[in-house]
Structure formats: C-alpha cells, structure tokens
C-alpha positions in Angstrom: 21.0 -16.4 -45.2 19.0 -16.8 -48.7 15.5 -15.8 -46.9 16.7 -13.0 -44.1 15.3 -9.8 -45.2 18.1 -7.7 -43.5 20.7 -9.8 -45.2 19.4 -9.1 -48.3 18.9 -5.5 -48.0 22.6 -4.8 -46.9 23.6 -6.3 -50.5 21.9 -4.3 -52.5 21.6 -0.2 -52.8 19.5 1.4 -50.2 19.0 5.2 -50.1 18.5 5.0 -46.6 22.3 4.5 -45.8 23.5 6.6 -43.5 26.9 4.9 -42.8 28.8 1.9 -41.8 30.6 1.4 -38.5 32.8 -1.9 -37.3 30.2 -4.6 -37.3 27.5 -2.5 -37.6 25.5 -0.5 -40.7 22.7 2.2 -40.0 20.5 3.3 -42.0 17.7 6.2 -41.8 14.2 5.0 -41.6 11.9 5.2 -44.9 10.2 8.4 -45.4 6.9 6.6 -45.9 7.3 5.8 -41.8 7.0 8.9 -40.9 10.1 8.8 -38.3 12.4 11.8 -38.8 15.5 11.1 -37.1 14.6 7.0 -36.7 18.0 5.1 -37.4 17.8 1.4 -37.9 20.8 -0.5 -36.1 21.6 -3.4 -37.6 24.4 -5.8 -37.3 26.8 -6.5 -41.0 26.7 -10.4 -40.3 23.8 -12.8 -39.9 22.3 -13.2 -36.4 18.9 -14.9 -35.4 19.0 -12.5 -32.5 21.3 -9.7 -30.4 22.5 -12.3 -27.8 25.8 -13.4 -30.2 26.7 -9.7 -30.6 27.2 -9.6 -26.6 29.5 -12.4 -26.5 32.3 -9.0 -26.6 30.5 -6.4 -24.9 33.3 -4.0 -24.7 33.0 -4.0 -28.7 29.4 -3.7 -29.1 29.1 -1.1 -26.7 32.0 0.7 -28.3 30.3 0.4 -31.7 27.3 1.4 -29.9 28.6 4.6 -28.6 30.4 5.4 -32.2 26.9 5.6 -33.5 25.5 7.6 -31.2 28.3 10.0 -31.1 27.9 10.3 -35.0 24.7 11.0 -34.9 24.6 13.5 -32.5 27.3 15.3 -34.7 24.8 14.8 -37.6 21.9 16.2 -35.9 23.6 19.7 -34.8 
C-alpha cells in the first residue's frame, strides 16, 4: 500500500530494528517515547487488521513465541 505508514517504514532504514522473524519484523520503540524495552510487532506483509494473520494460528503463535523467546534472551 502507497499510503500505509507501516509499509513504508519497513522499506526504508530504521534504527529501531531489532530483528526479523518468519512473517513478522520488530522493532524497538523510539527513544523520544520514553518505553525502554517497548517492541513494536508488526507483520512483513500488508494487512488492514490482525484477523488475516490468524487464518494459521499454529504459525502466528509460533512466530509469536520466537519473539518472545528472543527477547527474553536479549534482555538477560
């Protein structure tokens, strides 16, 4: 999508990557936030909302728990 703001961000550099994972990329929040820690979950393809990524639950979920697992290892 020409307009979506997500879209659009994942084609450009951010400093705020953190990594990439299956269908999904994270990415710290800004500093200007203020949310240490804050990771921003957000899905490599276009979707106008969450309900198409749980057409394969088993995958999501997987990713899901990837992410957390990673993090967790990050934050040690």
């Amino acid at each position: 999508m020409n307009n979506c703001k997500i879209c659009v961000k994942q084609q450009s550099y951010d400093p705020y990557f953190v990594m990439e994972q299956d269908s999904f990329v994270i990415y710290h929040a800004p500093i200007e936030k203020q949310l240490v820690g804050y990771l921003y979950v957000e899905p490599k393809r276009h979707v106008e909302s969450w309900g198409p990524l749980y057409s394969n639950k088993g995958l999501f979920l997987s990713a899901l728990c990837r992410i957390i697992s990673f993090n967790d290892e990050v934050c040690r």
